[in-house]
N, C-alpha and C positions, 0 to 999 in steps of 0.2 A: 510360700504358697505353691510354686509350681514345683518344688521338690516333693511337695507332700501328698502331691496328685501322681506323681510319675516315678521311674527309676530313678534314680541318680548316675546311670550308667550315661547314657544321653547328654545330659549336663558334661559330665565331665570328660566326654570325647570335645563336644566345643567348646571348652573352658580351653581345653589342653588345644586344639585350633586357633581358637584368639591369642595365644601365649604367642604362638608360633609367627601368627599373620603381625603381630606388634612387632615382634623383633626383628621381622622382613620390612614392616614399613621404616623400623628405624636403620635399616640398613640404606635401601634407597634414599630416604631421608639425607644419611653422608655420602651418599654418590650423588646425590644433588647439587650438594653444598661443595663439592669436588671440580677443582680446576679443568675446563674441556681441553687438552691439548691441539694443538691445532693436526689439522691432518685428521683427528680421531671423532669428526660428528659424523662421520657416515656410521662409522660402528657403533657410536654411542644412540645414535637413531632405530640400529636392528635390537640391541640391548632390550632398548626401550618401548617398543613392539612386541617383543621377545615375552616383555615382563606381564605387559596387556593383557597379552593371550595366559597367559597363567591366570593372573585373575578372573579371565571367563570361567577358566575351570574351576574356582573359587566361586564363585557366584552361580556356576552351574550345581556344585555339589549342595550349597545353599539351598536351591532350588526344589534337588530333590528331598531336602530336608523340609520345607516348607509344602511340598505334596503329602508328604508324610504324618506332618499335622496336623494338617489339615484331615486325610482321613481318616486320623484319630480321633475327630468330633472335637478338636484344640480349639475351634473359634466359640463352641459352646460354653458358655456364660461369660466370654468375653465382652459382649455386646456388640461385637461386629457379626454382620450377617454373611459379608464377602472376605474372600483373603485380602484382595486389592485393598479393602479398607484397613483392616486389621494393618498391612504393611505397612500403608501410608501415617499411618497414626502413631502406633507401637515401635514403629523405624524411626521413625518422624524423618522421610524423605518426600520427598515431589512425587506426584500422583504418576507424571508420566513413568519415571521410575519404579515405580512399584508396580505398574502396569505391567513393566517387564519381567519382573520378578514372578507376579504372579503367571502369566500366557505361559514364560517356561515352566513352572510347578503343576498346572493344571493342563498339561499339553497330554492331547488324546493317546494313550498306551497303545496304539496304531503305529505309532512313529515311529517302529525300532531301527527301520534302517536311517532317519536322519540321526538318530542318536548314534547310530553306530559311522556314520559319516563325520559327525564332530567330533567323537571322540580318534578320529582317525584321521583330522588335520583337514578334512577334505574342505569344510564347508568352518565358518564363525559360530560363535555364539547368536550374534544378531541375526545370521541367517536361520539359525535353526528356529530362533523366535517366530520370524516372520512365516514359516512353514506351519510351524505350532499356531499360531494367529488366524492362519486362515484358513488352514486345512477343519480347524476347532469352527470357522463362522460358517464355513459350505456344509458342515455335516450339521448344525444347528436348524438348517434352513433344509437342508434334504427333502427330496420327496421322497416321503419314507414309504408309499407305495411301489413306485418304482423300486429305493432302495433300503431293504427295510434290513439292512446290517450297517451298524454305523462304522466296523470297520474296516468293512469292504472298502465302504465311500471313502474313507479317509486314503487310507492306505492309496487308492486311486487318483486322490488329489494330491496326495504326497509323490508319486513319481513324478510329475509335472512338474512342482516348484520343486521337489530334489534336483533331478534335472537341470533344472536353468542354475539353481545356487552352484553346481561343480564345475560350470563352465567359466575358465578364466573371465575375471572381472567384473563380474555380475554384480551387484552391490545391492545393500539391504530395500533400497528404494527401488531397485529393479524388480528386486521377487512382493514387494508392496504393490504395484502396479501389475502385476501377471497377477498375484493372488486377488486382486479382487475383479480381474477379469476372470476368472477361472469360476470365480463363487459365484458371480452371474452367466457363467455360459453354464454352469450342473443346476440355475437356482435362478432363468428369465423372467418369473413371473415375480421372485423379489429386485430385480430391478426394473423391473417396470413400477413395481408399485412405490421404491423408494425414490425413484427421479418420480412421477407424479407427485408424492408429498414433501420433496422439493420445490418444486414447480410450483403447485400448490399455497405453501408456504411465504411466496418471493413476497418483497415487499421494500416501498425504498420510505424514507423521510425526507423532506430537506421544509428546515423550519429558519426563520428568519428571526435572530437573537435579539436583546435588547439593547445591545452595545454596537448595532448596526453591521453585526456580521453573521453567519450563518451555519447549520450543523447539515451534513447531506452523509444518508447511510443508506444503504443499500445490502441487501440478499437476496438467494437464490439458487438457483439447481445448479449442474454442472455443464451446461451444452450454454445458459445464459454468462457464465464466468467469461467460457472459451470465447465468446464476444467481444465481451467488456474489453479482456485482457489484450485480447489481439489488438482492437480500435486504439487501447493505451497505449501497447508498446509501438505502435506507429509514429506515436507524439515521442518518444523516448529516445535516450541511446543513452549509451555507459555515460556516467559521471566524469567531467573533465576533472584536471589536478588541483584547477582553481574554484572549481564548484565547491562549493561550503554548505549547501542546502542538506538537509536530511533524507532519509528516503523517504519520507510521509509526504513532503514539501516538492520532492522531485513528483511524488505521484498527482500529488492538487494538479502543479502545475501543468503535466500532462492533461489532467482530467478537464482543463480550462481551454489550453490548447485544442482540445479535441472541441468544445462548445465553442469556441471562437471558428472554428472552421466549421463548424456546421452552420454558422451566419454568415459566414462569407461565403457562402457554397448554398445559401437558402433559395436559391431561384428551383431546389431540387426539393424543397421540404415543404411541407403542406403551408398553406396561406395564414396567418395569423389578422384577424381583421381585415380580411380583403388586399394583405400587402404579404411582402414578403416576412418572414421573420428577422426579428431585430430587434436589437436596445436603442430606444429613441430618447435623447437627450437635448433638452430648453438650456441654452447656454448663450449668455451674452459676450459681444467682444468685448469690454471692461472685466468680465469673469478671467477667461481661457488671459488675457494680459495682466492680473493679477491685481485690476484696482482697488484702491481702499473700498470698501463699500459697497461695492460689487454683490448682487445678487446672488445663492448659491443655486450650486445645478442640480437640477430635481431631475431622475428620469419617470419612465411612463407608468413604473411599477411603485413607484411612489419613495425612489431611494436616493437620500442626498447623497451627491459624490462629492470626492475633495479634491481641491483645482487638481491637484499631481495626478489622479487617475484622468480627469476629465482631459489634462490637457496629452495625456498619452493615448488618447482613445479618439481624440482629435485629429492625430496626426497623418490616418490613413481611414478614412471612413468615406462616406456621403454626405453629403453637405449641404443643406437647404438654408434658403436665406426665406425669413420669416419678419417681416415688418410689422411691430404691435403699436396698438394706442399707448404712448407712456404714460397714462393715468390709471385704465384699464387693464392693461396688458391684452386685452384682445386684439385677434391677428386679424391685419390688415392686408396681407400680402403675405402670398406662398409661392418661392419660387420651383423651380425645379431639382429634386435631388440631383448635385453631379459629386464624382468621386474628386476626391483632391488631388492623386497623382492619376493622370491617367492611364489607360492600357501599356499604353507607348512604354512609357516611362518606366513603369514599373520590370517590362519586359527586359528593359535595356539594361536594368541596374541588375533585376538576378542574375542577368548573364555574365553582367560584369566580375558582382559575387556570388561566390557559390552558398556562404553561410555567414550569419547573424554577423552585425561588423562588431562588436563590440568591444570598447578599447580592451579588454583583461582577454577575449577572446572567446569563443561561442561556437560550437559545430552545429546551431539549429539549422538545417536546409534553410535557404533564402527565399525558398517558393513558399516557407512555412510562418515567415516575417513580415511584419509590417513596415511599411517606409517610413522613415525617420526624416523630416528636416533637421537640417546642421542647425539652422538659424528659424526657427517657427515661422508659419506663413502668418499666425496672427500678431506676430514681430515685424514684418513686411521681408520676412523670406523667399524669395520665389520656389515654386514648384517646379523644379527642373532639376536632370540627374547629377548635374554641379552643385546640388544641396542638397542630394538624396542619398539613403544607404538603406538597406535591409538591418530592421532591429526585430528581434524577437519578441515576444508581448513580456516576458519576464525582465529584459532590460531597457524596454522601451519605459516600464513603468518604475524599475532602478532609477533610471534616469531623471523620471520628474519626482522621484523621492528625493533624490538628491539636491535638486533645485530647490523644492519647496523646504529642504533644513536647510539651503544655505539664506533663502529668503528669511527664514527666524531667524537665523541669525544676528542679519544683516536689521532686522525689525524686533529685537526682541521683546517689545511692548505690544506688539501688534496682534496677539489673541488676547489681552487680558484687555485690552479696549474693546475689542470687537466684542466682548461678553458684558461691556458694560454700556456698549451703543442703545440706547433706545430710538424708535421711530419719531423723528419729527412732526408735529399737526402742520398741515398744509395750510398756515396762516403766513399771507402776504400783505402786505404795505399796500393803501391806494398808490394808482400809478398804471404803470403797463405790465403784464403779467411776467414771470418769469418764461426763460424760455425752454421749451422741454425737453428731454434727455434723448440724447440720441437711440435710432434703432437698434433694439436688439436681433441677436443671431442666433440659429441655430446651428447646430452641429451633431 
């Protein structure tokens, strides 16, 4: 069918191309498969660079092939309306790829000197793109008042990124960055208007699962990123050798860091009920000790924890003793919040250490750390720098994971009972009453 619409001359100049391009991939193909002598990877690294660049030139000649028929009305009766689709379809390669394909084949006939710079070693293939790319979206958006020749305007934005591309080291992400500053300094009124429908647009979720855990998503313009990102990479630093977390899990865990600090730091953030902001947690001393039957910890937002979080969220918090009816549970008595290590203390140990003690090892800043007792104070621990150490909230809460599997262990009947406990009827025997359960605590 597409012989019978066109020459056959066309055809069989790329026929006789792909002959040639096979026989070069099976060349390389045995210099792959070829022993590197030692001594010979730096050479065998220029080779191999060497060869790169040839293939730009392959893929540039491509290119101008795919201009070509594209103005021959080729995508007609294809069913594709763009080249970029046709490519991606009829290639059957990735979009982003075909993107590339396409920006060089449709690149403004303006450009002859970057053409004539790649062709003369000066500049990449990828750079020429990125010229071709942008110099094509400023003249799109032109004020065709001001400049009513599109390839004045081009030509104008092309000495700019020409420019920066010939300068040692410049890289495709550099003229990415200048080109779309350039398209908003000839074209203010479309960045004004596209950061507005950014801006516009933001929007976050955070919804509370049924499996008692949670999804938080978040968008936005470019000046709310530069926030986010900065407040993140505060909670951050490079990945140790023993860190096994992923990047997604490095990021929570930042993003949690950063909300942990903004509570411990809330005497500065607007009042939440008259108090400061915080997660208020009803926890009895039989809970945080791990008794059989022990009540579970509710907080304020209505979210049961399990002892291993509660008892690491225990360990450097504020602490109110709360006396209830044991029938009721109505409070009887409110003492006063106090923290659990005090100022002193806490002072004395970052100084001591500078970051997270954690046995495998941890670079979190110690100022960024929760105190840790060795020995729990609801163990009968004392709170003093002889049972103290800076942990981070990510191994602080390692840490009560680990206790509460070796607890299963050590219990391994101990959920499948607690799922078959029913609540007792409060039927007693004449006589004298029982006696009733000690007070609970808060934390």
């Amino acid at each position: 069918m597409f012989e019978s619409r066109r020459s056959s001359a066309a055809p069989s100049h790329l026929g006789r191309a792909r002959e040639l391009l096979c026989a070069a991939a099976a060349e390389v193909a045995a210099y792959a498969e070829a022993e590197i002598l030692p001594g010979a990877v730096e050479d065998v690294g220029a080779e191999i660079a060497e060869t790169v660049a040839d293939l730009e030139r392959v893929k540039f000649a491509v290119c101008a092939a795919l201009g070509s028929f594209e103005r021959a009305e080729g995508l007609a009766g294809s069913g594709y309306k763009r080249l970029v689709d046709w490519v991606t379809h009829t290639c059957v390669m990735p979009r982003a790829e075909a993107y590339s394909y396409a920006r060089i084949a449709q690149r403004p006939a303006a450009l002859g000197e970057s053409e004539e710079a790649y062709r003369g070693a000066e500049i990449s293939l990828g750079q020429l793109e990125r010229i071709s790319e942008w110099s094509a979206k400023a003249a799109e958006e032109r004020n065709r008042t001001a400049w009513p020749d599109e390839d004045v305007f081009v030509r104008r934005a092309e000495a700019v990124l020409l420019g920066l591309a010939c300068q040692e080291s410049t890289t495709c992400e550099d003229l990415r960055v200048a080109g779309r500053k350039l398209r908003y300094q000839l074209n203010p009124a479309t960045h004004e208007r596209e950061y507005r429908q950014r801006y516009d647009f933001r929007g976050a979720t955070f919804a509370r699962t049924r499996d008692n855990g949670f999804h938080f998503e978040a968008w936005g313009d470019e000046v709310s990123a530069d926030a986010l990102q900065a407040a993140l990479e505060a909670f951050g630093s490079p990945p140790q050798p023993a860190d096994e977390r992923r990047p997604r899990q490095r990021l929570f865990d930042q993003l949690i860091d950063m909300a942990d600090f903004a509570l411990k730091n809330s005497d500065r953030l607007p009042l939440s009920g008259g108090e400061r902001a915080q997660v208020r947690l009803v926890v009895s001393l039989e809970t945080l000790q791990g008794a059989q039957g022990a009540l579970p910890v509710q907080s304020d937002y209505g979210t049961v924890y399990p002892v291993s979080a509660t008892r690491a969220l225990a360990k450097d918090c504020l602490l109110r003793r709360i006396v209830t009816d044991p029938l009721t549970g109505r409070p009887l008595d409110v003492g006063r919040a106090e923290r659990i290590f005090p100022l002193r203390s806490r002072i004395a140990l970052t100084t001591t250490h500078s970051t997270c003690q954690w046995e495998d090892g941890c670079d979190r800043p110690a100022r960024w750390c929760q105190i840790d007792h060795h020995q729990a104070w609801y163990e009968g621990g004392a709170t003093d720098i002889d049972n103290g150490r800076p942990l981070c909230r990510r191994h602080n809460l390692e840490k009560e994971h680990r206790r509460a599997a070796g607890a299963r262990e050590r219990h391994p009947t101990t959920r499948r009972r607690r799922h078959r406990t029913r609540p007792a009827r409060a039927v007693h025997p004449p006589g004298d009453p029982p006696d009733p359960p000690a007070p609970t605590h808060s934390a």
